[in-house]
C-alpha positions as CSV (number, residue, x, y, z in Angstrom):
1,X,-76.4,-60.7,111.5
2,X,-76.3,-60.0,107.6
3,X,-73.2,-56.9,108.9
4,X,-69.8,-58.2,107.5
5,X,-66.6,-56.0,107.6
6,X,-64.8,-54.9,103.9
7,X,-61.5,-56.6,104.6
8,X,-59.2,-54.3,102.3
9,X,-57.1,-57.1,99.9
10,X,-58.1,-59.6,102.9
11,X,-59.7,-62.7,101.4
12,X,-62.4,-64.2,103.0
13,X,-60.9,-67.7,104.1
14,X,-64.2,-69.1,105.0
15,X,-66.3,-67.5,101.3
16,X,-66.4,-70.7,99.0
17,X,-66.8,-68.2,95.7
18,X,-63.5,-66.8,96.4
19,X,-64.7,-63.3,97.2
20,X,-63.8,-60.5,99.9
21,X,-65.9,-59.9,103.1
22,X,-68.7,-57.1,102.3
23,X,-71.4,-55.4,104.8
24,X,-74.1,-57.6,102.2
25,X,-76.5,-54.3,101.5
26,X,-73.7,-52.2,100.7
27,X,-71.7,-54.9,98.3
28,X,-75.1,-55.5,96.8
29,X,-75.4,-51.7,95.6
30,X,-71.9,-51.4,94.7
31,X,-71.8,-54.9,92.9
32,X,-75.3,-54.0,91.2
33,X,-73.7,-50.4,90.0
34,X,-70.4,-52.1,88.6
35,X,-72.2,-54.0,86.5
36,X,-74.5,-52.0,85.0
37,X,-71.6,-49.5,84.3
38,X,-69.6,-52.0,83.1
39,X,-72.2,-53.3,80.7
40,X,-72.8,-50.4,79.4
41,X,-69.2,-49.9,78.7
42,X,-69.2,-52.9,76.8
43,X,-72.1,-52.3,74.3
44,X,-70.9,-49.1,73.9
45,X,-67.4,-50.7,72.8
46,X,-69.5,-52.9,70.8
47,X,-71.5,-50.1,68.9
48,X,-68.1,-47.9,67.9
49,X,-67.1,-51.6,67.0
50,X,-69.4,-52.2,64.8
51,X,-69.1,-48.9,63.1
52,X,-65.9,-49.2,62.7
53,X,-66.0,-52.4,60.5
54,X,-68.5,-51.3,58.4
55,X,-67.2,-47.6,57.8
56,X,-64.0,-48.8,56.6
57,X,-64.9,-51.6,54.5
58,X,-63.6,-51.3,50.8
59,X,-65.6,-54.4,50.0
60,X,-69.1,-52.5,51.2
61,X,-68.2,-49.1,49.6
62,X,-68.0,-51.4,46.1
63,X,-70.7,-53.5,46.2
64,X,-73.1,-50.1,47.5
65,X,-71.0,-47.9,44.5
66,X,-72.3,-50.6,42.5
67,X,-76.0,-51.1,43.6
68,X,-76.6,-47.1,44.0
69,X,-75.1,-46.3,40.8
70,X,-73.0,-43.6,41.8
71,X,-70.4,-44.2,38.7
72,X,-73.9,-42.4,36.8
73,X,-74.5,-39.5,39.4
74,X,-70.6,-38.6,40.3
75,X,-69.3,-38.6,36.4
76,X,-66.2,-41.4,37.6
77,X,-65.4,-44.3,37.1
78,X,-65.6,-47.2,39.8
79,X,-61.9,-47.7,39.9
80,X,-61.5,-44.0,40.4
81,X,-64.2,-44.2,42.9
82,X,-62.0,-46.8,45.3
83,X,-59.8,-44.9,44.6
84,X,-60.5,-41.9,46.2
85,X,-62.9,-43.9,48.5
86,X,-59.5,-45.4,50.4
87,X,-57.5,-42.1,50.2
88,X,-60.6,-40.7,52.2
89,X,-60.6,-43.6,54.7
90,X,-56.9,-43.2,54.8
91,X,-57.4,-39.7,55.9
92,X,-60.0,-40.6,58.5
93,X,-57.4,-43.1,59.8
94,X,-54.6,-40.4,60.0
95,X,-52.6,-42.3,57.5
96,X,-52.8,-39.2,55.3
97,X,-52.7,-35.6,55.9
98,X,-54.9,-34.1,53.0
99,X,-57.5,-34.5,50.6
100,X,-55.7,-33.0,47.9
101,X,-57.1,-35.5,45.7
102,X,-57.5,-35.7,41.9
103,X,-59.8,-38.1,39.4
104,X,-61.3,-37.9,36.0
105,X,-65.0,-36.5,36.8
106,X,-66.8,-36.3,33.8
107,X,-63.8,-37.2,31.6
108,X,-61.6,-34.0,33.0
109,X,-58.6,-34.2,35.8
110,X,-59.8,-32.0,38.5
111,X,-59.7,-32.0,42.5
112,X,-62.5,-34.3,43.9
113,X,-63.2,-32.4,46.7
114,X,-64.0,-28.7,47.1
115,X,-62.9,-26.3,50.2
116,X,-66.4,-26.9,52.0
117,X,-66.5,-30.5,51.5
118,X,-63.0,-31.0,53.1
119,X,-63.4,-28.9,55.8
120,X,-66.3,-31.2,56.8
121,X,-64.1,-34.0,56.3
122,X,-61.9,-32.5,59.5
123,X,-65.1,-32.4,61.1
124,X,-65.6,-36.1,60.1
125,X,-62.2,-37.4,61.2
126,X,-61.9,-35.3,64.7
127,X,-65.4,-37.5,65.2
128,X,-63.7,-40.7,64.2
129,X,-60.6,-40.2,66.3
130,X,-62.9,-39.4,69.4
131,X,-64.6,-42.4,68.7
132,X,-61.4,-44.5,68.3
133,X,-60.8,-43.5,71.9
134,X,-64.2,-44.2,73.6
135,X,-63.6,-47.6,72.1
136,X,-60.4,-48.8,73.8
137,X,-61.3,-46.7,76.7
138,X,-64.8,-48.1,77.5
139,X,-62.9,-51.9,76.9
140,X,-59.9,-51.2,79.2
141,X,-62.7,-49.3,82.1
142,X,-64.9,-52.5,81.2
143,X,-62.2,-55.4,81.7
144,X,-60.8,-53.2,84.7
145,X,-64.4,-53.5,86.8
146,X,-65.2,-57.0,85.7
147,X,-61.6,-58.0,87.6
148,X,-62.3,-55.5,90.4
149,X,-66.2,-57.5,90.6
150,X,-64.4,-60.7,90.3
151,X,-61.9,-60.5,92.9
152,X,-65.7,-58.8,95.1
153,X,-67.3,-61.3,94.5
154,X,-65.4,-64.4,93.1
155,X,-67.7,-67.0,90.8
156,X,-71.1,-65.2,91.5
157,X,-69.6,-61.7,89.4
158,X,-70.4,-64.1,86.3
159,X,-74.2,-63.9,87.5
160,X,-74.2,-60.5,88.5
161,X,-72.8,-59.8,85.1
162,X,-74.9,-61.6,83.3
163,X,-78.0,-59.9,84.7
164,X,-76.8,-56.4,84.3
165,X,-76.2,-57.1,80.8
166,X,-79.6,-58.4,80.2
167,X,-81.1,-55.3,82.0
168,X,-79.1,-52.7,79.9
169,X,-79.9,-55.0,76.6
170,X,-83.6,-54.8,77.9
171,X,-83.5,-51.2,77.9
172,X,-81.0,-50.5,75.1
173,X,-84.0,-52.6,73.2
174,X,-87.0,-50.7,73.8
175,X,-84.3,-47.4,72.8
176,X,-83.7,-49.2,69.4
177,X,-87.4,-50.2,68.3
178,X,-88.3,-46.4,69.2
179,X,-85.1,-45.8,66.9
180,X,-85.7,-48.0,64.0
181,X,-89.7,-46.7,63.8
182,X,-88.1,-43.3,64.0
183,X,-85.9,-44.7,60.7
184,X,-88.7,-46.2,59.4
185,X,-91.0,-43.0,59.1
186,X,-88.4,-40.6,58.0
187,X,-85.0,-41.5,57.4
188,X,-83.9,-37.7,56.9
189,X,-85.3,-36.2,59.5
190,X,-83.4,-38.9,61.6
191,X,-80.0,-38.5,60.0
192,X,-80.2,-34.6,60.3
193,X,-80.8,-34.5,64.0
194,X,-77.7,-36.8,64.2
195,X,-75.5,-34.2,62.4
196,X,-77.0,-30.9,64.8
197,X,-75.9,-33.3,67.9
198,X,-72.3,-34.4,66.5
199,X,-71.4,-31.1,64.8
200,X,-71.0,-27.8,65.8
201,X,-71.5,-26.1,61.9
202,X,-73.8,-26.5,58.7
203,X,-70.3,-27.9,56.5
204,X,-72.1,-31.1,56.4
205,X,-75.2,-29.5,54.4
206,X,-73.9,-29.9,50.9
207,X,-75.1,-29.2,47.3
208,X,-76.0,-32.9,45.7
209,X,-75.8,-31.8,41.9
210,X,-72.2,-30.0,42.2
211,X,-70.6,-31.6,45.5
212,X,-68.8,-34.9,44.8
213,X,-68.6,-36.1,48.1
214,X,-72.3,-36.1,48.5
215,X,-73.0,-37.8,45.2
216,X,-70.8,-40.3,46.0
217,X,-72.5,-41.6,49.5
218,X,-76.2,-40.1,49.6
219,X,-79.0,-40.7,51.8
220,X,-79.6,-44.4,50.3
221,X,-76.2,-45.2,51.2
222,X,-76.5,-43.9,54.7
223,X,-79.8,-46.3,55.2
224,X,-77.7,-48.9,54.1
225,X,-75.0,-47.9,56.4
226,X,-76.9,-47.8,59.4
227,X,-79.0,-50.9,58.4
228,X,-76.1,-52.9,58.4
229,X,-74.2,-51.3,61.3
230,X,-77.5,-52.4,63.1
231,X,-77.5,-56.2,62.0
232,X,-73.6,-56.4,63.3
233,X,-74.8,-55.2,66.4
234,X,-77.8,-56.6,67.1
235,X,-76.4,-60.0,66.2
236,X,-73.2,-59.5,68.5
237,X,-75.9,-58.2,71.3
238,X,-78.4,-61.1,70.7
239,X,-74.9,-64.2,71.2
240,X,-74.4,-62.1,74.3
241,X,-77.9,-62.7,75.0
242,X,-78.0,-66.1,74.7
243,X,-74.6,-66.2,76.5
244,X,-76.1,-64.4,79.5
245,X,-78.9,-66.7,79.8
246,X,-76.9,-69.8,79.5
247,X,-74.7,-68.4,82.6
248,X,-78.2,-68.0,84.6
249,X,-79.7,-70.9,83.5
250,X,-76.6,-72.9,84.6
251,X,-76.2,-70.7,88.0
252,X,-80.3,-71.7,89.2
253,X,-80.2,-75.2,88.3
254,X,-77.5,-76.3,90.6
255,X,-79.7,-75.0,93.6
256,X,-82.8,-75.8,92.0
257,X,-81.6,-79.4,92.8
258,X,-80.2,-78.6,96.0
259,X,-83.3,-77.1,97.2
């Protein structure tokens, strides 16, 4: 009683949901595991996501150019600024190979960036490219176990999905309001941890009156940055939310009236 054989790619003719014949304690643990691994995988594509659209947004970098002043504190002009804004984003993208890159600052011709800024920038792009990988990899791993829990466990993997999602989301939120009242009380103290984590050197420490690559996205921008990679997030999070629970809330009520 409750002991049924793993039939390897043997369906179970008799299983209405369409899934494979499990000893029910261990499928339960396996099934449970998947999908918390799996919906973890699929936030996580979802945060690099997120990033991604806002860091390499022209649009953003003009309107924040535009609100922060930057034209005032870097001595160019905003054309010149996108400008060099999109060779930079270029070069994060590999679609260039230096930063060799030259404006009017101040009304002379000169090379934007210094040695130490664009050695930072390497540091910066090797991040982005590892990032572009843990994107399509935590997609492919994600779509890979929700077919391996759907051909477990047939129509009921859309439950079990569902609730592992709302677990991780439960926990990832208590991790974010910890997070944002982290942000909240000191924004730099925040933003420099994040750079001892991601990187190995002190490059990213730069000099604000003679360094143009910090004049041109400061602190404020960074809040700004993060703010809105947050909303994108948290609104992409909360329709999967409401997604989740629709799934649930459609799963109980058809035995609700059986009962």
């Amino acid at each position: 009683m409750g002991k049924m054989r793993l039939l390897c790619g043997k369906r179970d003719l008799g299983n209405s949901n369409g899934g494979i014949i499990l000893d029910i304690g261990i499928a339960r643990v396996i099934t449970r595991i998947m999908g918390l691994i799996a919906a973890c995988l699929l936030i996580l594509g979802l945060l690099l996501s997120s990033i991604n659209c806002v860091a390499f947004d022209l649009d953003y970098y003009d309107r924040e150019y535009r609100k922060l002043e930057i034209s005032k504190s870097t001595g160019m002009s905003q054309e010149a600024l996108l400008s060099t804004t999109k060779e930079l984003l270029d070069y994060i993208k590999d679609k260039r190979e230096d930063l060799e890159i030259t404006a009017l600052v101040h009304g002379q011709e000169r090379l934007v960036f210094n040695q130490r800024e664009i050695d930072h920038m390497v540091d910066v792009k090797d991040l982005f490219a590892l990032a572009f990988k843990l994107r399509w990899i935590s997609f492919v791993i994600f779509g890979g176990m929700v077919a391996a829990l759907a051909w477990l466990k047939g129509k009921d993997s859309l439950r079990d999905l569902s609730i592992s999602y709302l677990i991780i989301l439960a926990i990832l939120g208590l991790l974010c309001i910890i997070l944002l009242v982290l942000i909240l009380m000191d924004f730099t103290m925040v933003w420099n941890t994040f750079h001892h984590i991601f990187f190995s050197n002190d490059l990213w420490i730069l000099n604000p009156k003679t360094d143009i690559l910090i004049q041109m996205v400061p602190e404020g921008f960074f809040f700004d940055t993060v703010t809105r990679i947050l909303k994108i997030f948290g609104s992409i999070l909360s329709a999967l939310a409401i997604g989740s629970g629709i799934i649930l809330f459609g799963w109980v009520k058809p035995r609700e009236g059986k009962a």
